[in-house]
C-alpha positions, -999 to +999 in steps of 0.1 A: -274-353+608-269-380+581-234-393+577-224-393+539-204-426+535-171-423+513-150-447+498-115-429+485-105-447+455-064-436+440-032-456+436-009-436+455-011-441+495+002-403+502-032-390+483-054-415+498-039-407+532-042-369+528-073-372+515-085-393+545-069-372+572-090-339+557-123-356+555-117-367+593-121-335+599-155-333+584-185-339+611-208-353+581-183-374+563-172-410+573-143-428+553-155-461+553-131-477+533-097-470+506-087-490+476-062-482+456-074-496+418-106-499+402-106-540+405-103-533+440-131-502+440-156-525+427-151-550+454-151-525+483-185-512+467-198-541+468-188-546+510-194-516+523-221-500+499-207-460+501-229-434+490-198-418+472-171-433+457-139-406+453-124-417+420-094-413+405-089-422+368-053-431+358-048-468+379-034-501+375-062-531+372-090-517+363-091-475+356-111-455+372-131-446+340-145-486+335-146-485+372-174-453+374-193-470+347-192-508+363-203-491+391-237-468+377-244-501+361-246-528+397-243-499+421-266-471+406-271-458+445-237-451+444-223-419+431-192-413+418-170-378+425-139-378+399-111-367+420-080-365+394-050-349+380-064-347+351-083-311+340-085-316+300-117-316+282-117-353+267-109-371+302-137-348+318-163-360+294-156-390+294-157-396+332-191-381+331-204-400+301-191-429+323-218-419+352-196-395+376-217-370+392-191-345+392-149-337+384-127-322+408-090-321+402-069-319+431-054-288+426-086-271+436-091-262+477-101-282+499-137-271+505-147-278+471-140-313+477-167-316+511-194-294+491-187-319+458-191-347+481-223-332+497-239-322+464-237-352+445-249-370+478-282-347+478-289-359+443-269-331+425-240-328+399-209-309+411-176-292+388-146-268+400-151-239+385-118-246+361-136-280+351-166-264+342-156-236+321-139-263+305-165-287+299-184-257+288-156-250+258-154-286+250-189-294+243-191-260+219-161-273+204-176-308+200-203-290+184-188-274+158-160-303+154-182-333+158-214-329+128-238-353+132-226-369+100-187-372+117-179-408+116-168-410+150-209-404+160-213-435+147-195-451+174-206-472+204-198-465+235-175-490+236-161-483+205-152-450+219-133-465+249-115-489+230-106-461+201-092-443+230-071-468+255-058-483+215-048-446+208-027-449+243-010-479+229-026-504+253-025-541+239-054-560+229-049-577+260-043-554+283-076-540+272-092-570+274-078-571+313-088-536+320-125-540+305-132-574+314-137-583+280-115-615+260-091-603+233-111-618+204-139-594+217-115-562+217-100-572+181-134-574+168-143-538+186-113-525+169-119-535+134-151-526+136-144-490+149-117-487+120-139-496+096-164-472+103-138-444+108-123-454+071-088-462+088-068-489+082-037-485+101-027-482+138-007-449+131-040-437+112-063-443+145-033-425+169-034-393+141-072-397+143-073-396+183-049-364+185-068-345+158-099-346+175-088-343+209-098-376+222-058-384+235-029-352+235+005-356+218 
C-alpha cells in the first residue's frame, strides 16, 4: 500500500496538533512535516516534496491562497486540500481558482478529511457536501451576477487578488509582502483595476467588493 505524504499547513499549533494526532491513526497517511504560514509552506514543499499539502487560508506571511497558487505553479505534483474555517462562496472559489484540488472546512467529520486526502491524491477533486452545494449556488449566482460584459471580467487574475486583499484594507505594502511583489507593482495593479472598474475612490472599491460578494460586511 502506498503511503500518501502530507504536509499540514495552519497557524494555530492546537489544529495542527489535532490534525496530526488523527491522521496518525491513518495506516495510508504519513505527516511528513507542519508549518504554520504560507512563507513557511513553500519552503517545507520544497524539502520534503508531499503529495498533499493541507492548507489553511487566513495566515501570517504569506496566506494560504498565494501559497496554493505558488505552489501549482513550482510544485504542480503537489496537491493542495483547503482545510479552513472558512465555508462562504468567494473564499471557496477562490482557493480553487488558486489550484486546490478540493475544500474542507473543519467543522465537517473527520472521515471526510482521509477520503479528501485520498481522492485528490488519486488524481481527483474532493468538496464537503456543505462546500459543494455551495459552490454549486455561487457559480449560478456568478452567472446571473457576473455578464460577460461586467467589468470585473475584465480583470486579471491578479487584479482580482489585489481588488480583494485592498477591499480587506491591507496596505500596499503588506500586499506587496504577502504576494512577493514591490509596492510600485501593487500601486500600478490597483490603479489599473480601478480604472477598469470606473472607480476612483478606496471607499468605492470596498462598496464594490461587498456588492458582489467578493469580501462580507
Amino acid at each position: 500500500m502506498q503511503t500518501i505524504r502530507v504536509l499540514v499547513v495552519d497557524d494555530h499549533t492546537i489544529v495542527r496538533d489535532g490534525i496530526c494526532s488523527l491522521l496518525a491513526l491513518v495506516s495510508d497517511i504519513e505527516v511528513v512535516g507542519e508549518a504554520s504560514d504560507g512563507k513557511e509552506a513553500l519552503r517545507k514543499v520544497r524539502e520534503l516534496a508531499p503529495d498533499v499539502v493541507l492548507m489553511d487560508i487566513a495566515m501570517p506571511m504569506i496566506n494560504g491562497l498565494e501559497a496554493a497558487r505558488r505552489i501549482r505553479k513550482e510544485f504542480p505534483n503537489t496537491k493542495v486540500l483547503a482545510l479552513t474555517q472558512y465555508d462562504d462562496r468567494e473564499h471557496i472559489f477562490s482557493m480553487i481558482e488558486a489550484g486546490a484540488r478540493g475544500f474542507i472546512t473543519k467543522l465537517a467529520a473527520s472521515s471526510e478529511l482521509t477520503v479528501g486526502i485520498r481522492s485528490i491524491h488519486r488524481g481527483e477533486c474532493f468538496l464537503s457536501p456543505s462546500v459543494a452545494k455551495a459552490f454549486v449556488e455561487g457559480y449560478q449566482q456568478r452567472r446571473t451576477l457576473w455578464a460577460p460584459d461586467e467589468p470585473y471580467e475584465k480583470l486579471t487574475d491578479r487584479e482580482k487578488q489585489i481588488l480583494r486583499l485592498v477591499a480587506e484594507g491591507y496596505t500596499a505594502r503588506e500586499i506587496a509582502e504577502t504576494l512577493d511583489l514591490s509596492p510600485k507593482t501593487v500601486e500600478g495593479y490597483r490603479t489599473s483595476l480601478m480604472a477598469k472598474l470606473d472607480l476612483h475612490r478606496k471607499a468605492d472599491l470596498i462598496k464594490y467588493a461587498i456588492r458582489k460578494g467578493i469580501i462580507t460586511p
